[in-house]
Structures are given as C-alpha cells and as structure tokens.
PLY file of the C-alpha trace (Angstrom):
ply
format ascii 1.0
element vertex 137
property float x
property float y
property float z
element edge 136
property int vertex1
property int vertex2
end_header
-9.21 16.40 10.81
-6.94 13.65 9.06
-7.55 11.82 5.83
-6.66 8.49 5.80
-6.53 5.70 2.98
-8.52 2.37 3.23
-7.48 -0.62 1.19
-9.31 -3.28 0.25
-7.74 -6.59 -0.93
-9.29 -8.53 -3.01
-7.07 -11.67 -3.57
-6.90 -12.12 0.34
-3.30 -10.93 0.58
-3.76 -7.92 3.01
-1.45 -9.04 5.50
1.10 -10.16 2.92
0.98 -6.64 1.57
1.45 -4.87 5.00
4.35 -7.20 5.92
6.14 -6.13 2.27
4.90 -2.17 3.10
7.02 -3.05 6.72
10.28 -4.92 4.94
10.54 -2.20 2.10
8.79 1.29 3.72
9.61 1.00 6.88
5.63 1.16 7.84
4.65 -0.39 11.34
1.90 -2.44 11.67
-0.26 -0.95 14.58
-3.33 -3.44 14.75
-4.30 -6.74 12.69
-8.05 -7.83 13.59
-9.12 -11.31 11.69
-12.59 -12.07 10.35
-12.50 -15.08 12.98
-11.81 -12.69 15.61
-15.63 -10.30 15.42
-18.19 -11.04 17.02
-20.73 -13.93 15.64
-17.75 -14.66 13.34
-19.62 -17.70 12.53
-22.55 -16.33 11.36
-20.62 -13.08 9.21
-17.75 -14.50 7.51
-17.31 -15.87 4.28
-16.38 -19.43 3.98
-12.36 -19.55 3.59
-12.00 -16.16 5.20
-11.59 -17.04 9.03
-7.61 -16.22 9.00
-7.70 -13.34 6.55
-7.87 -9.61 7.67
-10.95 -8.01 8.60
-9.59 -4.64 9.43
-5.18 -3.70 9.72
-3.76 -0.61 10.53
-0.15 0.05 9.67
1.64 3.36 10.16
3.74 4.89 7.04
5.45 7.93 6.35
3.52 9.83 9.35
0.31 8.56 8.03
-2.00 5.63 8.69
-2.85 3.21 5.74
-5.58 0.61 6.43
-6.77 -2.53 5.01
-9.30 -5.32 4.89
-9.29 -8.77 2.94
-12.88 -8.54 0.99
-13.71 -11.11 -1.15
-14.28 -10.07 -5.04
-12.92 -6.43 -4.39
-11.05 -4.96 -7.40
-8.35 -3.47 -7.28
-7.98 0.19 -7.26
-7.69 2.02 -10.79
-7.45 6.06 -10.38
-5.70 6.84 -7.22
-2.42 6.68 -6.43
-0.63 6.26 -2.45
2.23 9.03 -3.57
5.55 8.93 -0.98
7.55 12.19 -0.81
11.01 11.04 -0.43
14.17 13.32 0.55
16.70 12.09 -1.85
17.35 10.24 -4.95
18.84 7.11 -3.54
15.64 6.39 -1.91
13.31 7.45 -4.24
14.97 4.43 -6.53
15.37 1.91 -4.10
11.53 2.20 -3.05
10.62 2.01 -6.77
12.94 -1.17 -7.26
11.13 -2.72 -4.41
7.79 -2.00 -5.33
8.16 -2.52 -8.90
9.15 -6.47 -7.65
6.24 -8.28 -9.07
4.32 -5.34 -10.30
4.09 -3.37 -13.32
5.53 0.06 -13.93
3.44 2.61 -15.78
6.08 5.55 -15.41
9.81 4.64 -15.23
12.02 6.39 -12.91
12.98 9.28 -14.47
13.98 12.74 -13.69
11.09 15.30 -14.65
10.31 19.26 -15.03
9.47 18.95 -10.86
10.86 16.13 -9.84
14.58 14.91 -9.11
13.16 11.73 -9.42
9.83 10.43 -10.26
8.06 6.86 -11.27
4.51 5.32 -11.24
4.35 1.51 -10.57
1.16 -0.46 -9.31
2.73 -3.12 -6.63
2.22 -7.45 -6.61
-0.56 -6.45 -4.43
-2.61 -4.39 -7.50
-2.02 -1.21 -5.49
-1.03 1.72 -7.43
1.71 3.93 -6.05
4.11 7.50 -7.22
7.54 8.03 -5.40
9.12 11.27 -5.76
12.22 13.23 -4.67
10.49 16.95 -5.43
12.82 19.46 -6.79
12.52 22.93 -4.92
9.65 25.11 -6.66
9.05 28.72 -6.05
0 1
1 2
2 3
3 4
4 5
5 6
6 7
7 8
8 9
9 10
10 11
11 12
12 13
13 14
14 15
15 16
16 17
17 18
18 19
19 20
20 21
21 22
22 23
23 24
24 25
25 26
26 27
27 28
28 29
29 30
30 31
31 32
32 33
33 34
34 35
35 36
36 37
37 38
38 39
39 40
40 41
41 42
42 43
43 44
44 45
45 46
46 47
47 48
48 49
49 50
50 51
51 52
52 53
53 54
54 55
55 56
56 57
57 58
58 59
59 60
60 61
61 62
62 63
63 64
64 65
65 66
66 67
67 68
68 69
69 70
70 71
71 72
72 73
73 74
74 75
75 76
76 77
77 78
78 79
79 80
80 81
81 82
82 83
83 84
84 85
85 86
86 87
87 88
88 89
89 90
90 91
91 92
92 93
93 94
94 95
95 96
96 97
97 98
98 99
99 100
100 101
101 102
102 103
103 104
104 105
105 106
106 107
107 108
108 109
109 110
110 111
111 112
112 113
113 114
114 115
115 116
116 117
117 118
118 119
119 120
120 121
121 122
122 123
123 124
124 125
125 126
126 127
127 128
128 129
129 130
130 131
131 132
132 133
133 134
134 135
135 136
C-alpha cells in the first residue's frame, strides 16, 4: 500500500507549481494530462480551462505528489507536505526557495528535535515543513 498526496489548484497554476517543485526540489514530472486532452473534452470542461491540468504526476523525495487545476478549489489549510532533509544547508536553501512569494508561519529555526526546522505555505497556497531531524532515541 502507498499513500500519496493529491493537490488541487485552484488559481489554475498547477503546472506552474510542478515546474517550481522541479527547479527548487529536484521533483520530476512523470505525466501532465490537460482538460483538452479527455475524452468529450468539449462537453466536460470549463470554459477557460482547455490548457490547464486535468491530472499531473511529479515524483519527489521517493514519493509521488499529484495535481489537478479545479476551478474555485481552496487552498489547503491543515496539512502540511513535510520534506526530511539530511543536512542543514539544505534544509535552508529549500525554505528560502519556497518561502519566495509565500508566507512563513514558522521561521527557520533550530528546535528541541530538529537541527533545523520552518513552516512556510508556498506562492502556490500550498503549505509545507522542512526539517533536518536531530537523532532521537
């Protein structure tokens, strides 16, 4: 079994997104299906919608993260994508880049478990945690 995350963008900027996640995450993006691209695509998509995502896969960290472009979504409020990092260095360079545009809610900092820790919700609305764990036993 795997547990994946689904996105949904509400300001039609999935692809944007995915290409920022590849420049500053080094994620891959594995598929990008349009709404033009389904079948009756006439008939099911919303005016203004024909070149925006209907369903992208990218692969990050090990994991898969998808995405769609849905009109009126809302951006997510209570869940966070967390990356585990290995060192410091890293840990602050990720939060630099995804703190570009966005708004931090915990500044990197060094914590009780963490080397390095900081909560920042991306351009994109999407909420994220990096952290450089400290050994715990």
């Amino acid at each position: 079994m795997k547990l994946n995350t689904y996105l949904n963008f509400g300001g039609g900027n999935c692809e944007e997104a995915f290409k920022f996640y590849e420049k500053h995450l080094g994620a891959k993006t594995a598929s990008i299906f349009r709404w033009s691209e389904m079948p009756n695509a006439a008939k099911h998509t919303p005016p203004g919608m024909e070149n925006k995502v209907l369903h992208g896969r990218i692969e990050i960290g090990g994991t898969q993260l998808m995405g769609a472009d849905v009109p009126g979504a809302e951006p997510v409020r209570s869940a966070y994508l967390t990356l585990t990092v290995d060192n410091s260095q890293v840990a602050e360079r990720i939060f630099g880049a995804l703190s570009e545009g966005g708004q931090v809610t915990m500044k990197m900092e060094a914590t009780f478990f963490a080397h390095r820790f900081g909560q920042v919700r991306d351009k994109f609305g999407i909420l994220w945690m990096i952290i450089h764990e400290k050994p715990m036993g």
